[in-house]
N, C-alpha and C positions, 0 to 999 in steps of 0.2 A: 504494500500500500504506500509507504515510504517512497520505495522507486518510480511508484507511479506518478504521486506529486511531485517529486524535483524534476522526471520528466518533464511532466506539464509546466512549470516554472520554466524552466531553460528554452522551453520551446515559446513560450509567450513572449521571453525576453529577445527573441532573435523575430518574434510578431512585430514588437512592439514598433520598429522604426516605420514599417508599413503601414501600420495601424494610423500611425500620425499623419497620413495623407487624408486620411478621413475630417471629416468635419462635426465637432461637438457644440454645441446650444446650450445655455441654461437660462429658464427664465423661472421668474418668482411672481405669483399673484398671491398677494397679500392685501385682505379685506378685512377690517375692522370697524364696528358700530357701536355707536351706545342706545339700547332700546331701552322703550318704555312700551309697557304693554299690561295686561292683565285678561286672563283668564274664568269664565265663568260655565261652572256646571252644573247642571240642568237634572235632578233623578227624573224615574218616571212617576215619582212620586208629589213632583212639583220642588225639590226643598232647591234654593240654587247654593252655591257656593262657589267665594270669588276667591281664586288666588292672584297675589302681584308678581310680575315677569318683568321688573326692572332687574336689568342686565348689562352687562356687557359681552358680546359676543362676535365670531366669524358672521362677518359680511356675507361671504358668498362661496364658502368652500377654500378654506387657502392651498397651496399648491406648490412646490418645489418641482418642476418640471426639469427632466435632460433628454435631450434628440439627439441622436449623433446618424451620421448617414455617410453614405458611401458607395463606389460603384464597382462591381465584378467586372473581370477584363473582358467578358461579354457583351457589357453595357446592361446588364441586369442592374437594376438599381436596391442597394441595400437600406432599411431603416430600425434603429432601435429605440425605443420609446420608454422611458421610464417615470411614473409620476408618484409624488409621496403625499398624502393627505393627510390630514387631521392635525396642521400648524396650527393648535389651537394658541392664540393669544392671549386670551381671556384666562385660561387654567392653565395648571400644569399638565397639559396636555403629551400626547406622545407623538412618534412620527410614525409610520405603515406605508407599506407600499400602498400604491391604490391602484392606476395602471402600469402594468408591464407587458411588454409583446416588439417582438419583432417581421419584420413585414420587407416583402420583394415586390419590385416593378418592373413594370416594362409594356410590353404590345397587350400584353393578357389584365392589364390593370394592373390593383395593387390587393397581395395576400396577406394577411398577419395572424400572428399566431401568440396568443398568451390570452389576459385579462385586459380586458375596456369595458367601459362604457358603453352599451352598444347603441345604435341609432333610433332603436325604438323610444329609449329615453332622453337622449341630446336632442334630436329633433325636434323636441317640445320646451326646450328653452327658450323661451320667448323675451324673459328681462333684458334688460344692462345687469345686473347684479348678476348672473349667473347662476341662483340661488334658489333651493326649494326651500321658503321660510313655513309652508305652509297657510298660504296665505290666498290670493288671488293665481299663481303661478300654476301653469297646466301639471308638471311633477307631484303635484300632492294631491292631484284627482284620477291619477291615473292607477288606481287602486280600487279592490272590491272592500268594503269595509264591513262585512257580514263574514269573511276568512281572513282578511289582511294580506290578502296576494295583492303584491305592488308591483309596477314595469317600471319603477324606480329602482335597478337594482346593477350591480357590478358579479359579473360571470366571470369565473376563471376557466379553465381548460376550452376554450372556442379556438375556430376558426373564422375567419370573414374576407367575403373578398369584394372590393369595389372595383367596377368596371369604370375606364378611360369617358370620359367625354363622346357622346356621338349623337352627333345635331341636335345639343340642348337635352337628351337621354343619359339618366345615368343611372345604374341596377347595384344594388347588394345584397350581399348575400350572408347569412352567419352560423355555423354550425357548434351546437355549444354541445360539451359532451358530459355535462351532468358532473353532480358529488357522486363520491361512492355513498352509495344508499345502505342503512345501516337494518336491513330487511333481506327478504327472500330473493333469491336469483328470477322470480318472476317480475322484479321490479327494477326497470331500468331509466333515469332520469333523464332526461336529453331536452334540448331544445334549439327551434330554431328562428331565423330572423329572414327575411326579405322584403322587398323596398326597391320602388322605384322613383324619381322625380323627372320633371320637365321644366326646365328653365328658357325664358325666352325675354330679353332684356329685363323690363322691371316684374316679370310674372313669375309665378314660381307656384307647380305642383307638385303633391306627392302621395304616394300611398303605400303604405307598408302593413305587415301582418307576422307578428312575434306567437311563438306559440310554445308550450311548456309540457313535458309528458311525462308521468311517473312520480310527481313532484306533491309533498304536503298541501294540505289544503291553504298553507299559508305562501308557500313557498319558501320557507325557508332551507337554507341551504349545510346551516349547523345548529346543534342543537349542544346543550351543558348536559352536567351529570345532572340524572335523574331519567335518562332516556337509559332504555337498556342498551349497554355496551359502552358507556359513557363513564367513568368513574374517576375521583380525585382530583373533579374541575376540567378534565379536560373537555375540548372543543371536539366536536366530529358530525358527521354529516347524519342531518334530520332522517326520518325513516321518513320513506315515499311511500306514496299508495298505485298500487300496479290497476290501470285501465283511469289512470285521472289525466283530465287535459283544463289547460289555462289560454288561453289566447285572447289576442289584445288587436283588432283592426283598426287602421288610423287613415285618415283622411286629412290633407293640411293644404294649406299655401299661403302665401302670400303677395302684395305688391305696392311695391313705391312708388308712391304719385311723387314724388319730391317735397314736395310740402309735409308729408305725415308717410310713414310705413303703417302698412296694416296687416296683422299675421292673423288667421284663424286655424282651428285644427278641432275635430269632430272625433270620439273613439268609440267603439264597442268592445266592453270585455266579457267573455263566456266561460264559466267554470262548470266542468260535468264530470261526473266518474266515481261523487261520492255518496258516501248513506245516510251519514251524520254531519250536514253541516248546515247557518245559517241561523237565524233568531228562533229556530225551533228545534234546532239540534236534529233535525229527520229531513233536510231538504237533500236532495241527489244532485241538485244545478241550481247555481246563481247568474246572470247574465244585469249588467248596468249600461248605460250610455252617461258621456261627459263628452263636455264641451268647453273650449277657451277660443278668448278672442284679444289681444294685442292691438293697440293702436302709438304711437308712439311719433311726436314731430320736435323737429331742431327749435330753439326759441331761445334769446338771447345768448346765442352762444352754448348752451346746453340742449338737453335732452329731457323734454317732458313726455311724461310717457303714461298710461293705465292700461291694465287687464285684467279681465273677469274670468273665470272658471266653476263650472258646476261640476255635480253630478246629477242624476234622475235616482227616482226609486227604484232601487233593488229589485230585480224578478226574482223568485223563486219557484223551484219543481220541488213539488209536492205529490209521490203517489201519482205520479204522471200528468199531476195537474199544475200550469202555471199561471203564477197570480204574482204579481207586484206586491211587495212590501209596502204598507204604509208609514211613513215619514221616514223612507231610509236615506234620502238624499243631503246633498252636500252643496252649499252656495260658498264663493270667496270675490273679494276682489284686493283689488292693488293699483296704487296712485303712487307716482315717485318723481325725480327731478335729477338727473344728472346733471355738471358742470367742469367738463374739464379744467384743471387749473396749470397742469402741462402736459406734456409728450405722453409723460408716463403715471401721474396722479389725478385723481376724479376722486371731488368731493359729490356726496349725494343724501338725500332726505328721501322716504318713503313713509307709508301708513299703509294699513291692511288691515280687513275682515275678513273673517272667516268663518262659519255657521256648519254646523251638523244637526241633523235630526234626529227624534227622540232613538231612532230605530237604526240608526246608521251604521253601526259596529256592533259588538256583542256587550259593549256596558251598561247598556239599558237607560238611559241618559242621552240628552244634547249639548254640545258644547258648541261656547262664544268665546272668541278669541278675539283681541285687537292688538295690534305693536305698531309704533311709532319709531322709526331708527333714523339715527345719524351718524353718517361712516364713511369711510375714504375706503378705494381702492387705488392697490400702488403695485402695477404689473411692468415689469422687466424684463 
């Protein structure tokens, strides 16, 4: 084992001159706010109860990004991508990877291979802040809140591959290859991603459809001890239920008049495959629609911007019968002000609501949110 690491050492050292033809990147997005906000919950009993959410917190996700790239004597083009999150400011926070994956170009598009972000969920960034506060922001509607399957999520072990440019056409693709599921060999989690758009000056379409197989009702991807096979704190992968599917269809676009950008985007999410789930504990399928709408124009020098996002009520299968949930839906919006003050720093102010109904998740309660933030972003 010995020989084989100083191998490897001696052999990288004699890499390494080559290596420095390549080209490395670092950039840093660092966001920090002071909120004000407060919190109120709703039993279904009527009692409410307010908590206070004056804070200090991450703006928008902070970020230590590295890119390095480079080309095969083919003209294949190489890229490595690595990103660290959870710079928290605010606490004593720690550092993690977040994305890792490396990726080939050429005539065939571009391949990558590790953990991202994938495009079912980037697509639906619509702020300046970059941020799911939970507020008006399509990210925090694009969940079933009767299991808590979210398309807000980061996949490791995938593939994806995006196709080149071709007249305003552009296709991807994502093949994600599941946790080891901590269950029977009839259960195998996998999932995948496709998408298309059409761009043609200020227009922009797109449609895509993510879809989840083998996977908890939550989707969760690890679970602590208390799960059998789990013991002494450690992490490992949630047990999946064999014949479950989760899919999420999206509809979007957008276009700039110059005066104002306006983004929309329309989703349906479908959950089937199970016995026990939903406000009755006996539902087999949940299905919701959500909706966001972005508008955002230049104004003294900055960026005024608002977005709204819902959800509808919950369907549920019952006994092969389906019937919508009553109050299980979800309303949000979002007002904000960007102001660049230079190259690389933006000052900015926002406020948000946010509304659930009585029926929306499994707590039996409605929750009112509101935050008030003030915060800079400083990208590098």
């Amino acid at each position: 084992m010995k020989k084989a690491l100083i191998a490897a050492a001696v052999a990288g050292a004699f890499a390494a001159p080559s290596a420095m033809a390549a080209e490395l990147s670092t950039n840093i997005y660092w966001s920090t706010a002071i909120g004000v906000g407060e919190t109120t919950t709703t039993t279904a009993a009527g009692i409410d109860s307010t908590a206070n959410n004056d804070n200090v917190l991450d703006g928008g996700g902070n970020r230590l990004m590295f890119t390095w790239t480079d080309t095969l004597d083919n003209g294949i083009g190489v890229s490595a991508y690595l990103s660290f999150g959870n710079l928290d400011t605010a606490n004593a926070g720690g550092v993690s990877s977040r994305n890792s994956n490396i990726g080939f170009s050429g005539d065939f598009g571009t391949v990558q291979i590790g953990a991202n972000e994938h495009f079912t969920e980037t697509d639906l960034i619509f702020d300046p802040s970059y941020g799911d506060f939970g507020m008006g922001d399509a990210l925090s509607h694009i969940t079933v809140g009767q299991t808590g399957f979210n398309f807000t999520r980061r996949d490791g072990e995938s593939i994806w591959w995006t196709s080149n440019n071709m007249n305003g056409f552009q296709a991807r693709a994502v093949y994600i290859m599941g946790p080891q599921a901590l269950s029977t060999a009839a259960v195998d989690p996998s999932g995948t991603q496709m998408g298309i758009t059409y761009s043609a000056g200020p227009m922009m379409i797109g449609l895509s459809q993510a879809a989840y197989e083998d996977y908890a009702a939550s989707g969760s991807q690890t679970a602590t001890t208390g799960v059998v096979g789990a013991t002494n704190g450690d992490t490992v992968a949630a047990p999946g239920v064999a014949g479950s599917e989760t899919k999420m269809t999206t509809i979007r676009g957008s276009y700039d008049m110059g005066v104002a950008m306006v983004k929309v985007a329309r989703w349906t999410i479908e959950q089937s495959g199970f016995a026990t789930i939903g406000a009755t504990a006996n539902a087999s399928g949940i299905e919701v629609e959500g909706s966001s709408i972005y508008v955002g124009m230049p104004v003294g020098g900055g960026l005024l911007w608002a977005q709204s996002s819902s959800l509808g009520d919950q369907d549920q299968t019952i006994a092969n019968v389906t019937s919508a949930l009553d109050q299980s839906g979800k309303s949000s919006y979002d007002v904000g002000f960007h102001m660049p003050m230079n190259a690389n720093v933006t000052m900015f102010v926002r406020y948000g609501e946010s509304e659930t109904d009585l029926n929306f998740d499994a707590t039996a309660g409605s929750t009112e949110q509101e935050l008030l933030m003030f915060g800079w972003q400083l990208i590098y």
